[in-house]
C-alpha positions in Angstrom: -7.4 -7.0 91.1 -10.8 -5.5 92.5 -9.8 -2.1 90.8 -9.5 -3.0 87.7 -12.9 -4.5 87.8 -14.4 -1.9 88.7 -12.6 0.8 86.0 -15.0 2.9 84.0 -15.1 1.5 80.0 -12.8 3.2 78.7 -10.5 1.8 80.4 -11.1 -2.4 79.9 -9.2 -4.5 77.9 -11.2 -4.2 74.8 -11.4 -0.7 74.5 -7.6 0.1 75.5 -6.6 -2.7 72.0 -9.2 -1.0 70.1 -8.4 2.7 70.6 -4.6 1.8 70.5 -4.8 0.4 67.2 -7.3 2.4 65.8 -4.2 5.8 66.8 -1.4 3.4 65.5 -4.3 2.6 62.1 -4.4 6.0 61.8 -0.6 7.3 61.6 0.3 4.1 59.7 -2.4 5.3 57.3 -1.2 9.1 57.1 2.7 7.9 56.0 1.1 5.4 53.7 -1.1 8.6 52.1 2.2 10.0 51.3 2.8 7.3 48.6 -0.8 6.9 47.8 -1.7 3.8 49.7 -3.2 3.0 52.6 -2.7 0.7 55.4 -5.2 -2.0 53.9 -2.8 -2.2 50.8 0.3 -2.4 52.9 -0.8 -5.5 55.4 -2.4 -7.0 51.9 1.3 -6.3 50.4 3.4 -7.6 53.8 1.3 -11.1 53.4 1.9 -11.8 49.9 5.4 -14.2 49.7 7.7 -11.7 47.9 9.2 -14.8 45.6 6.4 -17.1 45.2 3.1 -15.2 45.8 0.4 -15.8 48.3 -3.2 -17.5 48.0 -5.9 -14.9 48.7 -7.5 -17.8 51.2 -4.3 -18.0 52.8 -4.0 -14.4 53.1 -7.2 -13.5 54.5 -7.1 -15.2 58.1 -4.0 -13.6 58.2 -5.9 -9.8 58.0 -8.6 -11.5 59.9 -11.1 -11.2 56.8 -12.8 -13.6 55.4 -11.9 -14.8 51.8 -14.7 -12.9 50.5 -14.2 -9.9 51.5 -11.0 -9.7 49.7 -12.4 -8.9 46.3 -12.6 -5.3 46.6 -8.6 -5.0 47.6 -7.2 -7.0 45.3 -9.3 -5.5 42.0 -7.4 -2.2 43.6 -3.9 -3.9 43.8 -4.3 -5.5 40.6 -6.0 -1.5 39.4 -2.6 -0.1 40.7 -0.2 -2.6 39.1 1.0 -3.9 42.7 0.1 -7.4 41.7 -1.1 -9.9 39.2 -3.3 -12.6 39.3 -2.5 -16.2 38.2 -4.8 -19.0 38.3 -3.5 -22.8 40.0 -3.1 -25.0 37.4 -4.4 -27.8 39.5 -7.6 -26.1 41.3 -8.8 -23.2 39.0 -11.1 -22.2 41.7 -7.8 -21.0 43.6 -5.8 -17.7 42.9 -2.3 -17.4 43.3 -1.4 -13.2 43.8 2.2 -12.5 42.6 4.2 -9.0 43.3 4.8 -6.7 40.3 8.1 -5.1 40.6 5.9 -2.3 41.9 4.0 -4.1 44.1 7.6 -5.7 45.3 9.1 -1.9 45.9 5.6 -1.1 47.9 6.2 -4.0 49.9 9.9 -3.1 51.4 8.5 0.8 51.9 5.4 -0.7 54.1 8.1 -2.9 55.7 10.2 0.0 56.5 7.6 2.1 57.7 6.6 -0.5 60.3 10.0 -1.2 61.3 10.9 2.2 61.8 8.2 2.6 64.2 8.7 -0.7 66.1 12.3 1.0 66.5 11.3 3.7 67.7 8.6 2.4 70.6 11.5 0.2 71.3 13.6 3.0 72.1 11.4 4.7 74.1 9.6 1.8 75.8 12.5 -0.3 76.2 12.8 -4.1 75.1 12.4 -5.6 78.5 8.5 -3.4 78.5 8.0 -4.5 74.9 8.8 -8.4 75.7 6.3 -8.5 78.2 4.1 -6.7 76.2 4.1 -9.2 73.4 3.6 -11.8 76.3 0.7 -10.5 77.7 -1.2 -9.8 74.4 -0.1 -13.6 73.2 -2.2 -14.7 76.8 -4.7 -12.1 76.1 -5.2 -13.5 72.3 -5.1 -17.2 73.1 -8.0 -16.3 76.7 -10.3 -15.0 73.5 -9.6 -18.2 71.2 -10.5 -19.9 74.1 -13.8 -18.2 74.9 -14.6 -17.8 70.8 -14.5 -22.0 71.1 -16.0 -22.9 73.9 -19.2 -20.1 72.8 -19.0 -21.5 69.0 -19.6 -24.8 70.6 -22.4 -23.7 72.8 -24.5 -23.3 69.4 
């Protein structure tokens, strides 16, 4: 346990998530260049309920944005003719985002993309690797909640 104390930066926790999903950002962003998206537009695209469309506040946590920021994306969604905008008929102040047929098509082609790769670390990596993979960054994600609580509470 010692060693992996003392490993140089590059080599801690943080910096081994962040440099693996910035390479995996960065491939799922050249195949989504092929169809002229990005891979903002297809995680916007994979949270939206394909039948009865997504709030944007219940999207955002989900991209780990906050409400706010989620302007910008939609006007280009809504720009691209992915989705359309429809306003609750109880709470006017919330925005319901439905899939264009477009915006549906888009969806299953970001779903495939992602699929095909999780295939294809599977295959390489093996299922047994994966599982405990997925384990580890569930205890991994759920030691930061924990931290991110007890510091929020410190102030």
């Amino acid at each position: 346990m010692e060693k992996i104390a003392e490993k140089k930066h590059a080599e801690t926790i943080d910096s081994k998530l962040k440099n693996g999903w910035q390479i995996v950002s960065r491939m799922y962003n050249a195949e989504a260049m092929k169809y002229g998206g990005s891979i903002a537009i297809g995680h916007f695209l994979l949270n939206i309920d394909s039948k009865e469309g997504s709030y944007a506040s219940d999207i955002a946590p989900k991209l780990g944005m906050e409400t706010t920021s989620l302007s910008r994306i939609i006007q280009t969604l809504e720009k691209e003719g992915l989705i359309i905008k429809k306003a609750d008929t109880s709470d006017k102040r919330k925005v319901k985002l439905l899939l264009t047929e477009k915006g549906k098509e888009n969806k299953e082609l970001a779903k495939n993309i992602v699929r095909k790769f999780n295939s294809l670390v599977i295959e390489k990596i093996g299922t047994e690797r994966i599982e405990e993979f997925f384990k580890t960054i569930d205890e991994i994600t759920q030691l930061a909640e924990q931290q991110h609580k007890l510091l929020k509470s410190a102030y």
